[in-house]
Structures are given as structure tokens and as C-alpha cells.
C-alpha positions in Angstrom: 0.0 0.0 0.0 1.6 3.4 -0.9 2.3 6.0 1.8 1.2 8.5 -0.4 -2.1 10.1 -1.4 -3.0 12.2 -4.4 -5.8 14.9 -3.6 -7.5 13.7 -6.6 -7.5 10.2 -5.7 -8.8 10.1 -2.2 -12.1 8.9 -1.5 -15.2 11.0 -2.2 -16.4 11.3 1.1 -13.2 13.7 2.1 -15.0 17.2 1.6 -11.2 18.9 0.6 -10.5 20.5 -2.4 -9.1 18.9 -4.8 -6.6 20.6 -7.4 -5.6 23.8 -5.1 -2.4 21.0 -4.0 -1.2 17.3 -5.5 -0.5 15.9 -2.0 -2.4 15.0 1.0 -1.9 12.9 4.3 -2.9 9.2 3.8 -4.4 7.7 6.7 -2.5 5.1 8.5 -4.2 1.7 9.0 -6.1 1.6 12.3 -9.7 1.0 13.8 -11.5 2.4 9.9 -10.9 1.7 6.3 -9.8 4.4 4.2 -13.5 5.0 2.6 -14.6 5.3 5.7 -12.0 7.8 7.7 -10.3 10.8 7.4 -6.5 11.4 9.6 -6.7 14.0 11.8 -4.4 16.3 10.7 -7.3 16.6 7.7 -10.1 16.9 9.9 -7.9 19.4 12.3 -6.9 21.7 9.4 -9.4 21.5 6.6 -12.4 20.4 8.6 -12.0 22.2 12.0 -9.7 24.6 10.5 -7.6 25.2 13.6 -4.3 26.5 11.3 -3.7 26.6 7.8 -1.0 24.4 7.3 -0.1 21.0 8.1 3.1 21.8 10.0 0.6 24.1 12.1 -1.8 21.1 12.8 1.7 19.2 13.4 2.2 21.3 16.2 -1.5 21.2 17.5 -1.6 17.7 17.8 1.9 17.4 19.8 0.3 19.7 22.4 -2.6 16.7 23.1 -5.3 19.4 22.7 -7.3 16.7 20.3 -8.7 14.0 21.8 -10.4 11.1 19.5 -13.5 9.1 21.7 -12.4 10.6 25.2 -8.3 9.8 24.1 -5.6 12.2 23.3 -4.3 11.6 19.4 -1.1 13.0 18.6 -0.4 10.7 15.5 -1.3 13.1 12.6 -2.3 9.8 10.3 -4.7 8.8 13.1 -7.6 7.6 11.1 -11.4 9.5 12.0 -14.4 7.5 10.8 -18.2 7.4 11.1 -19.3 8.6 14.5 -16.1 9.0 16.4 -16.4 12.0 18.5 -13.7 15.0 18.0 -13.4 17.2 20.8 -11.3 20.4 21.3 -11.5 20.7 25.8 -9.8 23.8 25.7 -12.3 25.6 23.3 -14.8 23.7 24.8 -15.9 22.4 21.8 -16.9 18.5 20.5 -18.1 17.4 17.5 -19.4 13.7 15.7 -18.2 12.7 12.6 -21.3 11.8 10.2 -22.1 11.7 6.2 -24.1 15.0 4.8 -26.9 14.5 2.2 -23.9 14.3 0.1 -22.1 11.4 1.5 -19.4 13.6 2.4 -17.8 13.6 6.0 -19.1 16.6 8.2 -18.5 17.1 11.5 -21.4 17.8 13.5 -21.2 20.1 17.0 -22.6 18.6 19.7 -23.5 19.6 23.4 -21.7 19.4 26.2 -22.2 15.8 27.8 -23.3 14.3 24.6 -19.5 13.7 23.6 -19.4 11.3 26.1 -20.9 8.2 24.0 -21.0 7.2 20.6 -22.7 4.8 18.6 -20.9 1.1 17.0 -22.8 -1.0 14.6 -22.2 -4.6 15.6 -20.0 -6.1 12.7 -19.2 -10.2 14.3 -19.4 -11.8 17.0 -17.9 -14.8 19.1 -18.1 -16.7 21.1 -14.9 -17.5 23.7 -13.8 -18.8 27.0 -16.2 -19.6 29.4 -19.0 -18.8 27.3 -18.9 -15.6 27.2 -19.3 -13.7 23.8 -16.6 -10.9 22.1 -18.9 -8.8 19.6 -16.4 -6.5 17.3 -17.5 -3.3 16.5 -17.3 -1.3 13.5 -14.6 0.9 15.1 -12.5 -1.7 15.4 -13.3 -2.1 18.8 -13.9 -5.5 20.7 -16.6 -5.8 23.8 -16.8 -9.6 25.8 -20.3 -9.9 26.9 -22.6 -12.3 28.9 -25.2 -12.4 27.3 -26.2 -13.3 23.6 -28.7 -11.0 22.9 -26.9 -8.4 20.8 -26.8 -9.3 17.0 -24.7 -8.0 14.2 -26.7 -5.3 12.2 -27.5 -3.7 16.1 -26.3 -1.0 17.2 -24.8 -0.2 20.7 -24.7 3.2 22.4 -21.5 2.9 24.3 -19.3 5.3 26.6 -15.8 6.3 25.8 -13.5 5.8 26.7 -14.5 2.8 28.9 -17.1 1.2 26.4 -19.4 0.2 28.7 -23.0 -0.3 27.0 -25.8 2.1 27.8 -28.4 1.2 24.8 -29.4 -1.4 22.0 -30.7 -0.3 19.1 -32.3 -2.8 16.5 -31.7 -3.7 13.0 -35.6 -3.9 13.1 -39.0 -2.5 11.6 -39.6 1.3 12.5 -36.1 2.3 13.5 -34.2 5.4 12.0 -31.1 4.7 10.2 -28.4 6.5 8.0 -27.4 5.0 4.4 -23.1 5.0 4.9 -22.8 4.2 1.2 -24.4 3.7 -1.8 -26.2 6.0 -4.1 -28.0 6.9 -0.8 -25.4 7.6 1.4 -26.4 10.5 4.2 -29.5 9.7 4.1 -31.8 9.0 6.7 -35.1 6.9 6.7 -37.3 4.7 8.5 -37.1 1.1 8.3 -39.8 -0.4 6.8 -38.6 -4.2 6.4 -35.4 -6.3 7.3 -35.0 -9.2 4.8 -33.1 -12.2 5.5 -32.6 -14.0 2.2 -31.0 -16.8 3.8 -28.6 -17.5 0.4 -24.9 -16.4 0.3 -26.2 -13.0 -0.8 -26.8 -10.1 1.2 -29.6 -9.4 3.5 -31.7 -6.2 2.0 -33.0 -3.5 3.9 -36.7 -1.6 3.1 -37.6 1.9 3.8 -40.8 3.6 4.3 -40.0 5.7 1.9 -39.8 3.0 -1.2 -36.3 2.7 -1.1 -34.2 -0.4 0.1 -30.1 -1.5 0.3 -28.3 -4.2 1.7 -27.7 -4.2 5.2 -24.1 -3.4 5.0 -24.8 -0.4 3.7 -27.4 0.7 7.3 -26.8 2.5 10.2 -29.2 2.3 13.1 -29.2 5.8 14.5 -32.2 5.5 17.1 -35.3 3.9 17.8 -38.1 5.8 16.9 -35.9 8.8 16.2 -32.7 10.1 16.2 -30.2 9.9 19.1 -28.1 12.0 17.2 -27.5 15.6 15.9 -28.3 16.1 12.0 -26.1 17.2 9.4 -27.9 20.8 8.3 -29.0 20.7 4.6 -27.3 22.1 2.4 -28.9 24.0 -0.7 -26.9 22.9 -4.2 
């Protein structure tokens, strides 16, 4: 895998510009793909915009003044994905990382308090010594459980940075989820059906609103309604 990154190349969901530079930071591997994650020194500078240069956001980061789901980042290819929380303790300020209508990244501000959980799709699970079951998360995090009650497609609202579980939500009729990819991505609606097709093909998910996708591509954000802050529409 190269170390380098062409602004033109990177993946759609960076909201950068593309031809002011020919180089920009490529995310090193960690907890997110690189569809699915921005490094920080991206998200402090052309996202936050805290400085204006990268030897500027450099410099921010080595001060520990950035901390990624309640930890301090200083690595400046640390990768930031879907729903990580961003927070800045000296301004006082925290943000969640979430697609716009446009499937672009957008961090979204949230209150104080609120940067305090997050929420992980359940991506496997297994079980392990004395029966107890390791469910891995979709931030490359792992959780042992007792119980066997969580399945993959759920949801789990969890604190950071101890990850202990304070909500389930379901992969089920009448929850709100986000599209993460696709032709929908960003998009939130109501699930309407949850199709197990019980072949080596995906499961399909339906919405109220007529549309469907497979269930990789589904984010359970709530419910009956969000638990989280909105991206604002944008006018285009």
C-alpha cells in the first residue's frame, strides 16, 4: 500500500478541495478503512480549521489538545471514521463525525455531555472462553459480553472511553437509520422491512420511503428517532 495520497485520488467522502495541491496525508491503517475515515491532521486543518497548514496542525496535535473518543491523538495519520467523536476541551468544543446529504464527511457540533458516547454497529461476534461472547465493533473495537442478545446489524450506544454499553438499538422495523454508502449515502429513513434471504447473498433492507439496500450499507441511529445531531441541509 503506498504512503502516499493524491488529492485527486482520495475517497469521495473527504469534503477537501481537490486541485488547489497534488498531496495530501494518507491515513494510516487503524480502527476504519480508508473510505470510511479521514487522519486528523485533515479533519484538524481542513475540517476544524484550527491553522492553515499542516506543519501548524503538526504542532497542535503534539500539544494533546485533540482527543479522538475521550483519548488524546497525537499521530497526525490517526484515522477518524463514522461517528467518532472529535473534541477540542480547551475551546470547549466537541463534534461527531457523520455523512451530509452528500455522502461527504461533516462534523457535526454537539453539546456538552453528549461527547461522552458514541454509537458502534455490531459487525461479528464470538463466542470465547467460558461462554462468554466478544462482539467487534465497526470501530475496530472489541466488547466480551454475557449475554447473547446483541446481533450483528445492532447498534450499541456505548461510553468512551470505557465502552461500557448504555443502549441497544435494533436492525428492526420502525427504526431510524443512516445510508453509509451507496447512491443513498447520508441519508436518513425509516425502516420499513429487514430481509433475510438466507442465500450467500446479502440481507436487503426496506424503507418507508420505497427505497431499500443491503444491510451493510445501514446504520441504526435511534429507535423511533434520532439519538443523534443532524447534518444541516445544504442548498446545491
Amino acid at each position: 500500500m503506498s504512503r502516499q495520497m493524491k488529492r485527486l485520488t482520495a475517497p469521495r467522502s473527504w469534503p477537501i478541495p481537490r486541485k488547489t495541491k497534488h498531496w495530501i496525508v494518507h491515513p494510516s491503517p487503524g480502527p476504519h478503512s480508508i473510505e470510511m475515515s479521514m487522519p486528523v491532521l485533515v479533519v484538524v486543518r481542513d475540517m476544524l480549521h484550527l491553522c492553515d497548514t499542516a506543519v501548524e496542525a503538526r504542532h497542535v496535535l503534539s500539544t494533546g489538545d485533540v482527543l479522538i473518543d475521550g483519548r488524546i491523538v497525537k499521530d497526525r495519520k490517526f484515522p477518524v471514521g463514522l461517528m467518532d467523536i472529535v473534541s477540542i476541551p480547551k475551546l470547549n468544543q466537541h463534534y461527531r463525525m457523520l455523512l451530509d446529504q452528500r455522502g461527504k464527511f461533516e462534523l457535526v457540533k454537539i453539546p456538552q455531555g453528549k461527547e461522552q458516547w458514541k454509537l458502534c454497529r455490531i459487525e461479528s461476534k464470538t463466542t470465547v472462553r467460558n461462554a462468554k461472547t466478544q462482539i467487534g465493533l465497526h470501530d475496530g473495537r472489541s466488547i466480551l459480553v454475557d449475554s447473547d442478545k446483541y446481533k450483528t446489524g445492532d447498534v450499541l450506544k456505548i461510553e468512551v472511553p470505557t465502552q461500557k454499553i448504555l443502549d441497544t438499538y435494533r436492525l428492526t422495523k420502525g427504526s431510524t437509520a443512516m445510508i453509509i454508502s451507496g447512491a443513498h449515502a447520508g441519508k436518513m429513513a425509516i425502516i420499513e422491512d429487514y430481509i433475510v434471504t438466507r442465500t450467500p447473498g446479502p440481507n436487503v433492507v426496506k424503507f418507508k420511503d420505497g427505497t431499500s439496500t443491503v444491510n451493510e450499507n445501514v446504520f441504526v441511529v435511534g429507535s423511533k428517532a434520532p439519538e443523534i445531531e443532524l447534518p444541516e441541509a445544504r442548498v446545491i
